[in-house]
N, C-alpha and C positions, 0 to 999 in steps of 0.2 A: 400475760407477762412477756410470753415472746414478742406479740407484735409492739410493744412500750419498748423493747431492747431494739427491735427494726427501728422503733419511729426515732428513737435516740440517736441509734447509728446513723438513721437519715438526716436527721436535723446536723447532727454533727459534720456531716459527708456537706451539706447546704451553708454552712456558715463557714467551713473550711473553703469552700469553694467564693465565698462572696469575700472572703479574706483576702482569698489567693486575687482575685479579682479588683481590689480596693489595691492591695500593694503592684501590683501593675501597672494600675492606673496612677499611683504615686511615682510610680519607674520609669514611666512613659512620661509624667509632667517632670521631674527633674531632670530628665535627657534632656526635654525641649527649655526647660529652661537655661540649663548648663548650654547648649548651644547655642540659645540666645546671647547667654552671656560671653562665651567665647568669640561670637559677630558680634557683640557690642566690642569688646576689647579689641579687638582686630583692626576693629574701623577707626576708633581713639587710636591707635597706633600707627595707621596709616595717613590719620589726620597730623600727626604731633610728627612725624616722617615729611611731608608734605609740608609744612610751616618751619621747618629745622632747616630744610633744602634750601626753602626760598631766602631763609634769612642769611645761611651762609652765601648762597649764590650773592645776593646782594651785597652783603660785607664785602667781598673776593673781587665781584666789580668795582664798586666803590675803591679798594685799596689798588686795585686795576691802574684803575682811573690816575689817583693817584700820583703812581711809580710812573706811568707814560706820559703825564705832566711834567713831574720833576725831569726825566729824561732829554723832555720836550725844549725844556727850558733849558739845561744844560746845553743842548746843542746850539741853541737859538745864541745864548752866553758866547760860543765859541764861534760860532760864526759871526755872529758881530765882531771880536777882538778881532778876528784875523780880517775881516774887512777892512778894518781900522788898518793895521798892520801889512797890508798890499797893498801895491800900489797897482792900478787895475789897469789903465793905460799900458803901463810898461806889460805886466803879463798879458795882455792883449796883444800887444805886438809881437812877444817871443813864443806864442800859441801861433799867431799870423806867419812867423817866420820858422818855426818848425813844418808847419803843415807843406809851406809852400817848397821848403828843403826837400819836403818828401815827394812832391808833387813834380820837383825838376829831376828825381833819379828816373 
């Protein structure tokens, strides 16, 4: 009867133990999976970072582009009219005759 109480306790102490052993092994596969899943998400976010960047970069140039066009154009606009509106000769000669003013002090 005692050694049936031993062999009880023993079986008990071996299935406690393969217990304890199965839920580890369960502890140890959900860490690695949870950090699977944590570098899966990591990289989707870095990925979806990465394509957000490039698209506003490009937007930003593009709208660049743009604002330094219309600019471009403006000034092109304004130097034309004032071409039009000088008379190039005569400022030529009164740049000629300034320079040469300074040139006889």
């Amino acid at each position: 009867m005692i050694q049936e109480l031993v062999n009880r306790i023993h079986q008990a102490e071996e299935e406690a133990e393969a217990m304890v052993a199965r839920a580890l092994e369960e502890a140890k596969a959900m860490n690695f999976d949870a950090d699977a899943e944590a570098a899966r998400i990591l990289a989707d976010a870095k990925a979806k970072i990465k394509t957000e960047k490039k698209k506003v970069t490009e937007n930003a140039e593009m709208e660049a582009q743009i604002r330094f066009d219309d600019i471009l154009s403006i000034g092109e606009r304004e130097a034309e009219k004032l071409m039009r509106s000088v008379d190039i000769a005569a400022e030529a000669e009164a740049i000629a005759d300034f320079y040469c003013e300074q040139y006889r002090k």
